[in-house]
C-alpha positions as CSV (number, residue, x, y, z in Angstrom):
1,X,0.0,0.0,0.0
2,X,1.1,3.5,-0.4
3,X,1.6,5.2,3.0
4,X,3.6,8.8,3.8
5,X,6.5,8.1,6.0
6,X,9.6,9.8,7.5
7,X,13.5,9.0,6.9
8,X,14.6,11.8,8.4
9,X,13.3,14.6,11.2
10,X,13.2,18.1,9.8
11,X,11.1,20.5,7.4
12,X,8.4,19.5,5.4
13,X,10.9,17.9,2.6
14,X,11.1,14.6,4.7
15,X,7.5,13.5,4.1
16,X,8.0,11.1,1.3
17,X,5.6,8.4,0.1
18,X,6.6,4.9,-0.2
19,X,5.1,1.6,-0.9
20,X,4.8,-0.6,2.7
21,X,3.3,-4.0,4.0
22,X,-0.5,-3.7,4.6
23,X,-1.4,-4.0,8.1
24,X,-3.7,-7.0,9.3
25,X,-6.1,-6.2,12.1
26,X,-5.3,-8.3,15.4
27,X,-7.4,-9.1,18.2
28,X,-10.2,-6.2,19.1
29,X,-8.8,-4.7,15.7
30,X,-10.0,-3.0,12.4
31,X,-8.8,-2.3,9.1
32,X,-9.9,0.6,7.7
33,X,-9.5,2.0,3.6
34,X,-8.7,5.2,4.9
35,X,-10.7,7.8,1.7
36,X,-9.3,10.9,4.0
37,X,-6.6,11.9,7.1
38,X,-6.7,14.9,8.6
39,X,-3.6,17.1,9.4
40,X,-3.2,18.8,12.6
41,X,-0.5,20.6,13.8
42,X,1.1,17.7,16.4
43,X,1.4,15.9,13.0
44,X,4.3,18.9,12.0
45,X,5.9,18.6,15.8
46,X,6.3,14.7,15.4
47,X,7.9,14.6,11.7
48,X,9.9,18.0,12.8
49,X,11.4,16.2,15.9
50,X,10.3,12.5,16.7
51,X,9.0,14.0,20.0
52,X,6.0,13.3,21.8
53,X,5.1,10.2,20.7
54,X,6.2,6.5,20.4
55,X,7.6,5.5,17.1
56,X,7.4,2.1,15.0
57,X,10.1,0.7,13.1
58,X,9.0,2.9,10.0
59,X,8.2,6.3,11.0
60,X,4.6,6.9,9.6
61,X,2.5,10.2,10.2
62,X,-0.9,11.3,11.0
63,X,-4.0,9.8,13.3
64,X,-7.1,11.5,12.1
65,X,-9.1,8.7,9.2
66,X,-12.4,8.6,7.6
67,X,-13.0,5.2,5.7
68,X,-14.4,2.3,5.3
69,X,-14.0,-0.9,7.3
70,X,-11.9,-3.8,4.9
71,X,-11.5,-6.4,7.6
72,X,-12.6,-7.2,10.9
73,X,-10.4,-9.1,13.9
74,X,-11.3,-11.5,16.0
75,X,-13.3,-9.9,18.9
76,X,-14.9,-7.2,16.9
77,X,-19.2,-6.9,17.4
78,X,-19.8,-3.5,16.4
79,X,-18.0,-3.3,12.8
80,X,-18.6,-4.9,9.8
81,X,-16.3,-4.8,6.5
82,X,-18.0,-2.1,4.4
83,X,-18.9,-0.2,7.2
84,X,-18.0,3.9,7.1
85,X,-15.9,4.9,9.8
86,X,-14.0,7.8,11.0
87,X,-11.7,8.2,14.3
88,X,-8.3,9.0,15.9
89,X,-6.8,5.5,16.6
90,X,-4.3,4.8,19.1
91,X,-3.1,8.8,20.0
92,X,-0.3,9.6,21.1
93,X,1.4,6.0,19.8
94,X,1.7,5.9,16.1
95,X,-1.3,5.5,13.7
96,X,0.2,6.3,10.2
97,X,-3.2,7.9,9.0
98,X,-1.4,8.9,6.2
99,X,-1.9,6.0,4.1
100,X,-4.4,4.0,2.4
101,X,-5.0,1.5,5.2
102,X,-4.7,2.0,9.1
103,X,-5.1,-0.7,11.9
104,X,-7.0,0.7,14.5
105,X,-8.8,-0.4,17.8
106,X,-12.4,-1.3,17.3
107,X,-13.5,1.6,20.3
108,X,-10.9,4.5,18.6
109,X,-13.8,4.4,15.4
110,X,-17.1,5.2,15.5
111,X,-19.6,5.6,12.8
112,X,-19.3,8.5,9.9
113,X,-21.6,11.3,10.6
114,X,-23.9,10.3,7.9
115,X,-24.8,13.7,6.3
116,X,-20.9,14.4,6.2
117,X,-18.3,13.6,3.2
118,X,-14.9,11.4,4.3
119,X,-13.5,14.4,3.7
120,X,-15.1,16.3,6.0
121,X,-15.4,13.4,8.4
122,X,-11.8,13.3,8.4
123,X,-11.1,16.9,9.6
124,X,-13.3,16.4,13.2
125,X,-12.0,13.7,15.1
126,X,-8.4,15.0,16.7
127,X,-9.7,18.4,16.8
128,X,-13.4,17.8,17.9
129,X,-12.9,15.2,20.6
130,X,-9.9,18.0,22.0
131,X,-12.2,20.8,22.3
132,X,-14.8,18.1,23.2
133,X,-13.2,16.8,25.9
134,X,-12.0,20.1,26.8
135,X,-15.2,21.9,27.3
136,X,-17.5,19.3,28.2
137,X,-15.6,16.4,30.2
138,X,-13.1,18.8,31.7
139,X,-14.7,22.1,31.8
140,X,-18.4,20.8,32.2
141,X,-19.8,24.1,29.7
142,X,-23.2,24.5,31.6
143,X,-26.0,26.3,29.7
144,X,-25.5,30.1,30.3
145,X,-22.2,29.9,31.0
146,X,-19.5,32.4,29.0
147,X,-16.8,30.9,27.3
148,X,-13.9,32.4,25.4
149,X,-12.1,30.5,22.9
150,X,-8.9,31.7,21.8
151,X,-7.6,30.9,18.1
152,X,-11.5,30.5,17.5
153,X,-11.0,29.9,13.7
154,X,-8.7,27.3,13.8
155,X,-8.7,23.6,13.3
156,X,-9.9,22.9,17.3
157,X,-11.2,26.9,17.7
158,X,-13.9,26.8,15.2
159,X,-15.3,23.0,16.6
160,X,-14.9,24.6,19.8
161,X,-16.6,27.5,19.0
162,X,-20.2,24.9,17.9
163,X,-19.8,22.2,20.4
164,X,-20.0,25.8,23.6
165,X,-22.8,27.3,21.5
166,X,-24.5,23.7,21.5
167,X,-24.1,23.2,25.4
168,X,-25.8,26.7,25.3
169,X,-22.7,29.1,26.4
170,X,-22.6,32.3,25.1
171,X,-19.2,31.6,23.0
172,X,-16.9,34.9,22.7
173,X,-13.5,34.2,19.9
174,X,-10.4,35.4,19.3
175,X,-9.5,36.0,15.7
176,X,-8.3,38.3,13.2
177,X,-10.5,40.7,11.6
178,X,-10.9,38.7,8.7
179,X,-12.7,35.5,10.3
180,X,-15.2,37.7,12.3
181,X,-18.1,37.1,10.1
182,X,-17.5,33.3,9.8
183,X,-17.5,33.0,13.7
184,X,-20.4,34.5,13.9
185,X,-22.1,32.3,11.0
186,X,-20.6,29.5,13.5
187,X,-22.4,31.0,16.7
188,X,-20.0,33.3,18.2
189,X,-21.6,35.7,20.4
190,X,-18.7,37.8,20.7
191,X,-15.5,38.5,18.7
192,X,-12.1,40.3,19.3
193,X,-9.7,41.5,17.1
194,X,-6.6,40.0,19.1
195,X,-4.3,42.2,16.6
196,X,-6.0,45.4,17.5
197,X,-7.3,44.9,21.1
198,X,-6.4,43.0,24.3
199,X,-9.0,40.4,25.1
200,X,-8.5,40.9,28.9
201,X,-9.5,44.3,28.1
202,X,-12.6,43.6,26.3
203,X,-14.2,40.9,28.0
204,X,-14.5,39.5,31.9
205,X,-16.5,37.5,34.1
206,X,-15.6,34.5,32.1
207,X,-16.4,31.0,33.2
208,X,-14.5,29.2,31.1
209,X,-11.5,29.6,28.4
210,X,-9.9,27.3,26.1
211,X,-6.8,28.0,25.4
212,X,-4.8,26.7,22.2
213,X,-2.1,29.4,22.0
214,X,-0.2,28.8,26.1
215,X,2.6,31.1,26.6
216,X,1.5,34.9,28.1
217,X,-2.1,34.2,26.9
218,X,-2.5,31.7,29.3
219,X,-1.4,33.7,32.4
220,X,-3.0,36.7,30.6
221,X,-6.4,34.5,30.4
222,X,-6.5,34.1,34.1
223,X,-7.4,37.4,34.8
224,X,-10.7,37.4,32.8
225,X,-11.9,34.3,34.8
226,X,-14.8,34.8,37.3
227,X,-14.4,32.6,41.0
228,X,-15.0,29.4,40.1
229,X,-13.8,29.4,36.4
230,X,-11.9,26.7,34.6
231,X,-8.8,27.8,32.7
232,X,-7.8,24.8,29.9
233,X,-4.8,25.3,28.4
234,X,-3.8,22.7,25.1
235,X,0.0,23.2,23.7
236,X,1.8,22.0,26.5
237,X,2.1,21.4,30.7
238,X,4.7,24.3,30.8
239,X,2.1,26.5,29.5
240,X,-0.3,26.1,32.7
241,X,0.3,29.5,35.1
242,X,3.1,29.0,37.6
243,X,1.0,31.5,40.0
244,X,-3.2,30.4,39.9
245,X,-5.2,32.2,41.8
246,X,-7.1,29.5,44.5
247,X,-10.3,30.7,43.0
248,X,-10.0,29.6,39.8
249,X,-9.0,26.3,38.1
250,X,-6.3,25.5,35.3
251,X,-5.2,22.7,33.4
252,X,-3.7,20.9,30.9
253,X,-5.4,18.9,29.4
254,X,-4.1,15.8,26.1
255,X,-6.8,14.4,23.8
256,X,-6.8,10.8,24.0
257,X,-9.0,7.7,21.4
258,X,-12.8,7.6,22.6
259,X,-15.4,6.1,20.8
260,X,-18.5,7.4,23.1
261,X,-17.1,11.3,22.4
262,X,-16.8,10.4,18.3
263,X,-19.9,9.4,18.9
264,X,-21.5,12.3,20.5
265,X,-19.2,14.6,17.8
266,X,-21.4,12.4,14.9
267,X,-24.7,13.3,16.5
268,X,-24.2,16.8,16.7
269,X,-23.3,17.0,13.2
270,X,-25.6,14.9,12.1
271,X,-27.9,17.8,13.6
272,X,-26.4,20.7,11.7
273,X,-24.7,21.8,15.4
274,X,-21.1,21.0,14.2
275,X,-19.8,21.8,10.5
276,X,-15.6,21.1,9.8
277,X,-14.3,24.0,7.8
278,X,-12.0,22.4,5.6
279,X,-10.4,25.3,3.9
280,X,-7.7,23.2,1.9
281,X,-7.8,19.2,0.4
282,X,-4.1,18.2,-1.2
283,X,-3.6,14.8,-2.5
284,X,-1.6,11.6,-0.1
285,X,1.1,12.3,-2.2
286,X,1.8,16.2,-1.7
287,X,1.5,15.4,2.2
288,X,4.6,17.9,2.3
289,X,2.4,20.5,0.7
290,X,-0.3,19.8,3.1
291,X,2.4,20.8,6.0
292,X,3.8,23.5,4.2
293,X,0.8,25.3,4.1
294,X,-0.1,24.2,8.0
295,X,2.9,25.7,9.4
296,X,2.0,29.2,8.1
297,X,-0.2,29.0,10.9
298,X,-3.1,31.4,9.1
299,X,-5.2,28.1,8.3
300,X,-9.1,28.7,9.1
301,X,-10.8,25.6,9.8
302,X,-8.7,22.4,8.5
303,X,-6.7,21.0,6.0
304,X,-7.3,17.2,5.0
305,X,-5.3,14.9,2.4
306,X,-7.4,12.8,0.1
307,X,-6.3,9.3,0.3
308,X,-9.0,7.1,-1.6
């Protein structure tokens, strides 16, 4: 099969596609024809550095698939060859999404949002089920609550922005001018211009804020919190304040596989509640392009590779 790998860690360059064994699915596993992967930004930190997660022999990128079950292992009740499925299998070890088939554990997949393509399918479920598990199993977003989102029109921002407005928060973003009128098409409440104005200037009495960016805007984002507010910070453990006021709460906080949140995530799409912007599709085989352009950092929504 043709799958993206790395021979070297660096830029963009060493993404290179080469033909590898097919997986077989083990015990409790699936194979999926993966039709789309979708590329989020740990996927540039890995291939840059090796870091962060634990490598096979062959070096192979990616985790987010939308496809359709090949094979069944023994053990598996819920899938069925021909079945449409989409997921984040086996985060942070490697999943090499990147590729025209994946292994994955039965419970890391869940069914396709119906109403969605694999395209579009493929851009949720690493960015959903972080903003998912950020908000609603960490945070616990309670109708009426406020919630900034920082990075609001980003790959997890903009997901972010749908899941708080369908808990029923009032949902203020951070975003340059430019994406203001999206937002709001998404359900922003609120928006700030973080180029022209300081968010801690123009909002307060927060309840809850997601942070993607760390660094100062984490310990800035403290001091719009309200007592009892629940600071949830994504890039790193470094990035949660030294200093935290006893009143308020903050955390880091690492997606992990979970087939009852994909499931949830399906649901609300399959609702109109939660739309994936993908702003850019580039083939398996320009993978390297794919990153290029992901490392800009002025993507709105995703990017996604076309396998199938």
């Amino acid at each position: 099969m043709r799958a993206v790998v790395v021979e070297q860690w660096g830029g963009p360059e060493v993404l290179v596609e080469r033909e590898v064994a097919r997986p077989e699915p083990g015990l409790n596993e699936v194979l999926v024809r993966v039709h789309a992967a979708g590329v989020n930004p740990v996927d540039f930190k890995t291939r840059a550095s090796g870091a962060l997660i634990e490598w096979g022999e062959v070096p192979a990128v990616g985790w987010d698939v939308s496809g359709t079950v090949e094979a069944v292992g023994p053990g598996v009740g819920m899938f069925r060859p021909g079945d449409e499925v989409y997921g984040m299998p086996l985060f942070p070890r490697q999943a090499g999404a990147y590729a025209e088939y994946v292994v994955a554990p039965a419970r890391h997949l869940a069914p396709k949002p119906a109403n969605l393509t694999h395209v579009q399918a493929a851009a949720l479920p690493l960015a959903a089920l972080t903003a998912w598990q950020a908000l609603v199993d960490t945070a616990g977003v309670r109708a009426g609550e406020r919630v900034l989102v920082h990075a609001a029109a980003g790959g997890v921002g903009h997901l972010a922005v749908q899941i708080a407005k369908a808990r029923g928060a009032y949902v203020i973003g951070t975003a340059s001018a430019g994406k203001h009128d999206l937002l709001r098409q998404l359900g922003a409440d609120e928006v700030i211009d973080y180029r022209t104005v300081r968010f801690e200037d123009a909002v307060g009495d927060v309840d809850v804020v997601l942070d993607g960016l760390g660094g100062q805007n984490a310990g800035r984002s403290l001091t719009v919190l309200r007592p009892g507010g629940r600071l949830i910070t994504l890039p790193g453990p470094d990035d949660v304040p030294a200093d935290v006021p006893g009143h308020v709460r903050a955390v880091w906080m690492l997606v992990e596989p979970d087939h009852l949140g994909l499931r949830e995530i399906a649901a609300l799409a399959e609702r109109g509640a939660l739309t994936p912007v993908v702003e850019t599709v580039v083939p398996l085989a320009e993978a390297a392009k794919a990153h290029e352009i992901g490392e800009q950092g002025r993507t709105t929504g995703k990017i996604v590779l076309s396998v199938a």
